[in-house]
C-alpha positions as CSV (number, residue, x, y, z in Angstrom):
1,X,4.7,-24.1,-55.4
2,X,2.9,-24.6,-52.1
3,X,6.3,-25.5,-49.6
4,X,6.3,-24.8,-46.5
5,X,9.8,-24.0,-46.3
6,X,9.5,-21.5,-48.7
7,X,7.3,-19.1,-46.0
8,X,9.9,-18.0,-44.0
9,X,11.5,-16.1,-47.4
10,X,8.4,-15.2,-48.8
11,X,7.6,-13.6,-45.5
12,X,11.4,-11.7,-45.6
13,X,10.4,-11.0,-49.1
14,X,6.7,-9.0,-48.2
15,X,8.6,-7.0,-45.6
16,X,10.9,-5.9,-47.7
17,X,7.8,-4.9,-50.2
18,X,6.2,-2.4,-47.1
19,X,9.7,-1.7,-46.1
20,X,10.2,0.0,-49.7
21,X,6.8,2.6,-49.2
22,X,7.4,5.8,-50.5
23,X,6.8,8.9,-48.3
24,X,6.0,12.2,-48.9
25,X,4.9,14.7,-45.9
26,X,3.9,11.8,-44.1
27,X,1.4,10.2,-46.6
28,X,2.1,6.8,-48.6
29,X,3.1,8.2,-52.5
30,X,3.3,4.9,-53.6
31,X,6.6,2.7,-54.5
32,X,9.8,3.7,-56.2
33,X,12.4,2.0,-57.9
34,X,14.6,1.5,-54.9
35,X,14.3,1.7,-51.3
36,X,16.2,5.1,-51.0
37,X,14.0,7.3,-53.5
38,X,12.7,10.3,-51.9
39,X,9.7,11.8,-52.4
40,X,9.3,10.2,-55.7
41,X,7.2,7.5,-56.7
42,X,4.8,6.2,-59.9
43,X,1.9,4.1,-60.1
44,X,3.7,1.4,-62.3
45,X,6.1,0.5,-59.8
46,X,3.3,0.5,-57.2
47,X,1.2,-1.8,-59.3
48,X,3.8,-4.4,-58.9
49,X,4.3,-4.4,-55.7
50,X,0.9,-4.2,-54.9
51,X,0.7,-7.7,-57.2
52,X,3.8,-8.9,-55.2
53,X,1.9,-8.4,-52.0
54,X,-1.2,-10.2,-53.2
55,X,0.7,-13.0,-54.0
56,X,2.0,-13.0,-50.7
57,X,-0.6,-12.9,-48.9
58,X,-2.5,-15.7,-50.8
59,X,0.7,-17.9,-50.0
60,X,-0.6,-17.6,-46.1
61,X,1.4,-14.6,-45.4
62,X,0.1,-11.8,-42.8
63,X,-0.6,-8.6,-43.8
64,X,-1.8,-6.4,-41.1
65,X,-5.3,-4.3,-42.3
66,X,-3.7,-1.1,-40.9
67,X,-1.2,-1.6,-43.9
68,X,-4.3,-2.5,-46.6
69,X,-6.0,0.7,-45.3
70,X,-3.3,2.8,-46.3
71,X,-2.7,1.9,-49.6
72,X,-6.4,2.0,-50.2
73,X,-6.6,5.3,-48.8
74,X,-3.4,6.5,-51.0
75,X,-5.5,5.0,-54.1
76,X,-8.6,6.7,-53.4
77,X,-6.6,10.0,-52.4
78,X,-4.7,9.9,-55.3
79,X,-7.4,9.5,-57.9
80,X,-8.4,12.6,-60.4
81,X,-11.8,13.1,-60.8
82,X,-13.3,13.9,-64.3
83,X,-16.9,14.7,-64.0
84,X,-18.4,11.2,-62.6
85,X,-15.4,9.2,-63.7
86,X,-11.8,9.3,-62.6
87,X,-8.6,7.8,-63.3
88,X,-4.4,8.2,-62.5
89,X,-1.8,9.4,-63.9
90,X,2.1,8.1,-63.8
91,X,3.2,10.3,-60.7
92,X,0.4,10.7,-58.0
93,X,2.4,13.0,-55.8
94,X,1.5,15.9,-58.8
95,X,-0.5,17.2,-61.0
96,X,-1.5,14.9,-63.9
97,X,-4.2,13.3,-66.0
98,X,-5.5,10.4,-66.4
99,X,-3.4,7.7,-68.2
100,X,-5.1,4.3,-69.3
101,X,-2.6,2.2,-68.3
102,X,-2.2,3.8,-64.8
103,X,-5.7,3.3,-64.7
104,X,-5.8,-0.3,-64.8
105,X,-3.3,-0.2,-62.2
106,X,-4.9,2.0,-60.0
107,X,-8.2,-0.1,-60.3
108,X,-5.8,-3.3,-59.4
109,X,-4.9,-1.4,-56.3
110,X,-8.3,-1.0,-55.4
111,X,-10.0,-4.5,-56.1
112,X,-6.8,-6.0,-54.5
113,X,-6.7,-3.9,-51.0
114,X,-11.0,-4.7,-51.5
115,X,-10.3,-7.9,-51.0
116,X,-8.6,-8.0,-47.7
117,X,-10.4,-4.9,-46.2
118,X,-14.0,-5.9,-46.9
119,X,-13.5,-9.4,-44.3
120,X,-16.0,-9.4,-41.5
121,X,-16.9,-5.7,-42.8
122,X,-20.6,-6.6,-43.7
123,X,-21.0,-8.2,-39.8
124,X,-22.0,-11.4,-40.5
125,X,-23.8,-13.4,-37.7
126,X,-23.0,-16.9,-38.8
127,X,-25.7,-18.8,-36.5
128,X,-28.3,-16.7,-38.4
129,X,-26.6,-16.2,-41.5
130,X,-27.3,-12.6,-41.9
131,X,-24.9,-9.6,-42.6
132,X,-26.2,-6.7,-41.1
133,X,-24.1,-4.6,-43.4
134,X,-24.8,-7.1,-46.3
135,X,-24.4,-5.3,-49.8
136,X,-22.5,-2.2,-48.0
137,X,-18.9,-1.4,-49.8
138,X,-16.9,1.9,-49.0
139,X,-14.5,2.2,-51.3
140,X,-17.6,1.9,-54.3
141,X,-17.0,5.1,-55.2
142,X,-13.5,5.4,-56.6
143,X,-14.2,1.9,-58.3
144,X,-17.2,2.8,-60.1
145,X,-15.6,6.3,-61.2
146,X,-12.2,3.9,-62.2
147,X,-14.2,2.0,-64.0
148,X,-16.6,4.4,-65.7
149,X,-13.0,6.2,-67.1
150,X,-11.9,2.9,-68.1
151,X,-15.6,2.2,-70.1
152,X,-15.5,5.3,-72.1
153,X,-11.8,5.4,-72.5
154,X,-10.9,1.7,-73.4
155,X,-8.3,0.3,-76.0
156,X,-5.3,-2.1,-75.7
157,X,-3.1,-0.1,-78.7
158,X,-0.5,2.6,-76.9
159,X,1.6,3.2,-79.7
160,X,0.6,6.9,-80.4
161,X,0.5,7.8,-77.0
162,X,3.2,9.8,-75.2
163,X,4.0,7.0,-72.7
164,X,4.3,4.0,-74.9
165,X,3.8,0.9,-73.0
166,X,1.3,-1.1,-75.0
167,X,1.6,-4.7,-73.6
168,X,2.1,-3.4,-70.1
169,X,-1.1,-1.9,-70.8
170,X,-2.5,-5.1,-72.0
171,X,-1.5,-7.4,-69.3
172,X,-3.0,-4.7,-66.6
173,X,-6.5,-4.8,-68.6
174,X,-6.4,-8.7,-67.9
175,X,-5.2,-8.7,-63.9
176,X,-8.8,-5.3,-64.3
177,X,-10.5,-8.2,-65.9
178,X,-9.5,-10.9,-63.9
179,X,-10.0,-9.1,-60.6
180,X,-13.0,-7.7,-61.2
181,X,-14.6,-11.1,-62.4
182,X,-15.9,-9.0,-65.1
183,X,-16.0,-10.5,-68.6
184,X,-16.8,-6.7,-70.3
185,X,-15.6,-3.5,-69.5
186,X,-17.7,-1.4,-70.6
187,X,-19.4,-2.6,-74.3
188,X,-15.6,-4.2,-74.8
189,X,-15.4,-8.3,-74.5
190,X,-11.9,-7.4,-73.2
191,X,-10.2,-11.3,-73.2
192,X,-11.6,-12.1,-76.7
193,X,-10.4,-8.3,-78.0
194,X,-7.0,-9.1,-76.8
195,X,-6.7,-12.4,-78.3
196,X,-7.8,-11.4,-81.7
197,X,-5.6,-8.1,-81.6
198,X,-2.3,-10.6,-80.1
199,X,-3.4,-13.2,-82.7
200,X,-3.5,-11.5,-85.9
201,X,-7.7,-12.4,-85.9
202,X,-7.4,-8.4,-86.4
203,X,-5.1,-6.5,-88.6
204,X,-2.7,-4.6,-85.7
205,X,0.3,-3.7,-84.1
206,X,0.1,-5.8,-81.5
207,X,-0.5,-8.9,-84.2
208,X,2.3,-11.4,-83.6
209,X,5.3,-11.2,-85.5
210,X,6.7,-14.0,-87.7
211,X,9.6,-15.3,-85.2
212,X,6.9,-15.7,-82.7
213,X,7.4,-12.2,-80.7
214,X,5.2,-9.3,-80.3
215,X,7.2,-5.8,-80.4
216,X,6.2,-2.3,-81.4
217,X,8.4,-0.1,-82.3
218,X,9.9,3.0,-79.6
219,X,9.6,2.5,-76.3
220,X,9.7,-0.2,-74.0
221,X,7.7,-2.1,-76.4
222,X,10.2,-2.8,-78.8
223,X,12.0,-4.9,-76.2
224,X,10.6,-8.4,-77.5
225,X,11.2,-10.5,-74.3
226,X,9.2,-8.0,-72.5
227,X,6.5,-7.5,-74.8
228,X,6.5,-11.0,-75.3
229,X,6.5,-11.8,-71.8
230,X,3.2,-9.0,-71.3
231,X,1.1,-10.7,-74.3
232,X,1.8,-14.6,-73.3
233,X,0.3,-13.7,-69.0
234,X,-2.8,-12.1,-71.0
235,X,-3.1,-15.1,-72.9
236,X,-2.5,-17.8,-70.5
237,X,-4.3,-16.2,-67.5
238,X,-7.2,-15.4,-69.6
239,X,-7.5,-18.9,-70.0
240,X,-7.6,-20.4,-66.7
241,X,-10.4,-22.4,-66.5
242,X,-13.6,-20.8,-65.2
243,X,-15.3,-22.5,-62.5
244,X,-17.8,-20.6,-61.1
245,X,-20.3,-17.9,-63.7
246,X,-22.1,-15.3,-61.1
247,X,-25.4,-14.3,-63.2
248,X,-26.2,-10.8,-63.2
249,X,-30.1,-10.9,-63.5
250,X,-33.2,-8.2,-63.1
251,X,-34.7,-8.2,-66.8
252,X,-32.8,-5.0,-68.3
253,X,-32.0,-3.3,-66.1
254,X,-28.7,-2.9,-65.2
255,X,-28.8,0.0,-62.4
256,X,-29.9,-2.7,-59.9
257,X,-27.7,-4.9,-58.2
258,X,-29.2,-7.3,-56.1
259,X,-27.2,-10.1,-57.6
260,X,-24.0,-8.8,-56.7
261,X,-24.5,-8.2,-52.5
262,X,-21.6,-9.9,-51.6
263,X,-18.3,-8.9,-53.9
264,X,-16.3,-11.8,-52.9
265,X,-18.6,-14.8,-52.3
266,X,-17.5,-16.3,-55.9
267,X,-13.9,-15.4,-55.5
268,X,-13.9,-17.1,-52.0
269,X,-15.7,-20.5,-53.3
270,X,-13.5,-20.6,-56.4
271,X,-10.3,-19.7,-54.3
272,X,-11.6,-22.5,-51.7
273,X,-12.1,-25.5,-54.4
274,X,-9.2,-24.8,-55.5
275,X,-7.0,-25.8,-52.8
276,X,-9.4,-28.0,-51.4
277,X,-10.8,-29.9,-54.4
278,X,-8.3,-29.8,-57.0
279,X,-4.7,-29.9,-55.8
280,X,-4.1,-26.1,-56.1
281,X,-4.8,-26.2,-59.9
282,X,-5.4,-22.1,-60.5
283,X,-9.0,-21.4,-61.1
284,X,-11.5,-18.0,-61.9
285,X,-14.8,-16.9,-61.7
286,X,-16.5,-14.2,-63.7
287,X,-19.7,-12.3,-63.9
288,X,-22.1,-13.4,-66.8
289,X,-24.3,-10.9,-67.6
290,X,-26.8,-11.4,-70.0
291,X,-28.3,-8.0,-69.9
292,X,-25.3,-6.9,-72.3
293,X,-26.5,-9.1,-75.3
294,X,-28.4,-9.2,-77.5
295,X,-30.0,-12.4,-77.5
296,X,-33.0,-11.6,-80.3
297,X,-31.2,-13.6,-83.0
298,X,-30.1,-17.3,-82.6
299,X,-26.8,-16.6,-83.8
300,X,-26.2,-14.1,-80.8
301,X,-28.3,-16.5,-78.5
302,X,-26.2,-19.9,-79.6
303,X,-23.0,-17.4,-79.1
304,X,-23.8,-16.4,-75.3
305,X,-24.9,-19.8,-74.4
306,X,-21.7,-21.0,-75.8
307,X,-19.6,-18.1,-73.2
308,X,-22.3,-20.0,-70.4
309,X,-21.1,-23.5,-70.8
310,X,-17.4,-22.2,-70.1
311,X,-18.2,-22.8,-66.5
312,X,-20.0,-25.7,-65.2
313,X,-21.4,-23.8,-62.2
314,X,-23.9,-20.8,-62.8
315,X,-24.1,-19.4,-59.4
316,X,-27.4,-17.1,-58.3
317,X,-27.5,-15.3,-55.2
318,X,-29.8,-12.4,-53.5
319,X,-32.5,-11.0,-51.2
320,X,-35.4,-10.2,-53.6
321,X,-36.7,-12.5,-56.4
322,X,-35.2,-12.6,-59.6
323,X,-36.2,-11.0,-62.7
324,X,-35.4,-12.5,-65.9
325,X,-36.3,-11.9,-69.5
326,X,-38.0,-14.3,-71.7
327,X,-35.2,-15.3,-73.7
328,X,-32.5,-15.3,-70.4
329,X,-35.3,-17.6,-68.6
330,X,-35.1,-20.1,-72.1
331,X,-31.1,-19.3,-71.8
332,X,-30.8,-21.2,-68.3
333,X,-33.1,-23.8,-69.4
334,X,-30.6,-24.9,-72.1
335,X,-27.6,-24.5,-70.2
336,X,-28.9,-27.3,-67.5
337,X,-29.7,-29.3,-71.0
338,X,-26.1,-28.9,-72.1
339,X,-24.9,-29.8,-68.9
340,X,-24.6,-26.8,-67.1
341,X,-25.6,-26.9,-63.3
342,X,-27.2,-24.2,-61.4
343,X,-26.4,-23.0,-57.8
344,X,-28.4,-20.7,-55.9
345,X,-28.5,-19.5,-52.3
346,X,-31.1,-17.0,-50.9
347,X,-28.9,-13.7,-49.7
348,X,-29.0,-13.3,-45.6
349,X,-32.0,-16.5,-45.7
350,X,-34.0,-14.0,-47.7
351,X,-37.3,-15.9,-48.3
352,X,-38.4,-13.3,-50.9
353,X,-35.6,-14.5,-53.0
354,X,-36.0,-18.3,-52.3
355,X,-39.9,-18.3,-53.4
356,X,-38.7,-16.3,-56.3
357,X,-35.8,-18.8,-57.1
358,X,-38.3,-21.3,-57.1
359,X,-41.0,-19.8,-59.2
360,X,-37.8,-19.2,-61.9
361,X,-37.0,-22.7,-61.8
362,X,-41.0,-23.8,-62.6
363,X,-40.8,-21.2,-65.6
364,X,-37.1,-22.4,-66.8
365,X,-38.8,-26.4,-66.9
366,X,-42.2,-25.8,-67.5
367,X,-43.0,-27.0,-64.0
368,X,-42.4,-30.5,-65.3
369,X,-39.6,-30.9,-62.3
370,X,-40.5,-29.1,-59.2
371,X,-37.4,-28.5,-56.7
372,X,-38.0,-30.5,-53.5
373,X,-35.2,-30.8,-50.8
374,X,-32.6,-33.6,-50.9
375,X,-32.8,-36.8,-48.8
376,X,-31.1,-37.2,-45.6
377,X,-29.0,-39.5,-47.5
378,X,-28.0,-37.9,-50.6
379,X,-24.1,-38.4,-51.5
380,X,-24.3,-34.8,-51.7
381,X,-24.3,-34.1,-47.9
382,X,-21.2,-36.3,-47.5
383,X,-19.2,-35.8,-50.4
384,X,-16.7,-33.2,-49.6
385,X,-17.6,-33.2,-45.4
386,X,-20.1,-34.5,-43.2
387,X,-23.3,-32.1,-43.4
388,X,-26.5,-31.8,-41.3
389,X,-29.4,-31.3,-44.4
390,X,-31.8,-29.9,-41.2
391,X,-29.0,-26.9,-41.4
392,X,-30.7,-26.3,-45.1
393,X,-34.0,-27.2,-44.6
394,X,-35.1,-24.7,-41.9
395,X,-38.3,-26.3,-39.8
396,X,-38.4,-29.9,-42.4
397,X,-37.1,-33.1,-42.1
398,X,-35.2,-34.2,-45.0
399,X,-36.1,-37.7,-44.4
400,X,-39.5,-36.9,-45.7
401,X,-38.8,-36.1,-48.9
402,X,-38.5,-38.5,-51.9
């Protein structure tokens, strides 16, 4: 609830979260479920206390990197490898295989220690404005094989597995989704798939029952509160309202990743006007990539530019010029006629990319309204905090512009 007085116990209550680390011939096993467990631990009660910690430390409470590196290193250690892809099992300490929901989890681990570690990584000289690591992530590797397990292993029903912990499993595919800013995993819209499996849209187990409870028999699962408890985070925190819609672009093809140089820019910006702008209302981002649809048919094309105008901000960022399609260049144009508003920077100053913006802004209007730089004294530069335009309008005077 944001009060100061609250710090001190939050503080008591994150050292008591690293003071509960699991050992094991001197390497971090994970957590346990009490302080005195020996050589044992499991990646479920290390999930939470990895969420515990995040919470933590976005309540203002230190957490030193040597701490972050650890666990990251235990996550990337602990991951079994399966060809190119790679997941976890319930005890990383042995031999195992891959479970789904240990693989949301360890995924979790690894976007959440991402978070903290990857600060200042990319050496950012902020009177230039270039990274000179910009785009560089070391712990890519253990994602993308997570993540490619996760693609080609996906589904929110546990019921006929060994381990049955279905709704645990579908709240850790929304803190994946969440995290990750991704709205797909894989070919799988993951929040709309939940909703229609916890809604009864789709005939299932996990439907709701009729006293307003989801439970599956055996298992942890037929405990209603905690089901219930598992299916109501997925469908409230699925719902926090997007602010911020990073656009995946380059035509088709999706092996190149210009658009996505820096991980975290959305996350911080969201995360900022959050606190700053709106009185600490929760707020998310996510990627929108249009490369996954189909957008040949006006059905399919009303559909994505209805999942556009979620957010009012479509945010573009990168260092060469942008390469849309068509049909995603007619897609932006009538998301700024709907109301939508787009935001672009140019990636370390690139110039490449800000020529390019610009020549993808005359093809989204028909060059019928050319970009020119704001006035000196547009609300815009005072709104939030006093502003120097020159800082944005490298060798111009804003004052010469209508």
């Amino acid at each position: 609830v944001g009060e100061a007085r609250d710090k001190d116990i939050i503080q008591r209550n994150i050292d008591q979260l690293l003071a509960g680390r699991v050992y094991s011939n001197g390497k971090l096993i994970g957590w346990s479920y009490t302080r005195s467990s020996q050589n044992t631990a499991d990646n479920s009660n290390t999930q939470y206390a990895l969420l515990g910690l995040l919470a933590g430390r976005q309540a203002g409470v230190k957490i030193e990197p040597k701490d972050w590196n650890e666990i990251q290193d235990f996550y990337i250690r602990t991951q079994i490898k399966v060809g190119n892809a790679g997941g976890w099992p319930y005890r990383p300490e042995g031999a195992g295989v891959p479970m789904h929901s240990m693989t949301v989890a360890g995924l979790c681990g690894l976007y959440i220690t991402g978070l903290e570690l990857n600060a200042g990584k990319q050496q950012l000289d902020e009177k230039t404005g270039v990274a000179k690591q910009c785009g560089q992530y070391e712990q890519n590797d253990a994602v993308v094989r997570g993540m490619r397990w996760l693609e080609s292993s996906f589904k929110f029903d546990m019921s006929n597995e060994q381990h049955r912990a279905t709704f645990y499993n579908v709240y850790g595919i929304e803190r994946v989704g969440r995290l990750s800013g991704q709205r797909f995993i894989g070919k799988h819209d993951w929040y709309r798939e939940g909703c229609e499996l916890l809604c009864g849209v789709k005939k299932s187990p996990l439907n709701q029952q009729d006293d307003g409870s989801w439970r599956i028999s055996g298992g942890i699962d037929s405990m209603p509160v905690i089901s219930t408890s598992f299916a109501l985070l997925f469908l409230s925190k699925g719902r926090t309202p997007i602010l911020v819609s990073k656009l995946a672009f380059d035509g088709d093809d999706r092996s190149k990743n210009d658009w996505n140089r820096k991980h975290h820019d959305a996350r911080h910006l969201v995360d900022y006007a959050s606190k700053a702008l709106f009185r600490k209302q929760p707020l998310a981002w996510q990627i929108f990539d249009p490369r996954l649809a189909d957008l040949s048919s006006d059905a399919q094309f009303k559909e994505e530019l209805s999942n556009l105008l979620q957010a009012p901000i479509l945010y573009m960022n990168g260092h060469v010029a942008p390469d849309l399609t068509p049909r995603q260049i007619e897609l932006l144009r009538r998301y700024v006629e709907e109301g939508g508003f787009i935001f672009a920077e140019a990636c370390c100053g690139s110039q490449e990319f800000a020529d390019g913006f610009t020549a993808l802004m005359d093809k989204v209007f028909n060059k019928e309204s050319p970009l020119v730089p704001m006035r000196a004294d547009h609300p815009v530069w005072t709104a939030h905090m006093p502003l120097d335009p020159r800082e944005f309008i490298a060798g111009r005077d804003p004052r010469e512009h209508v």
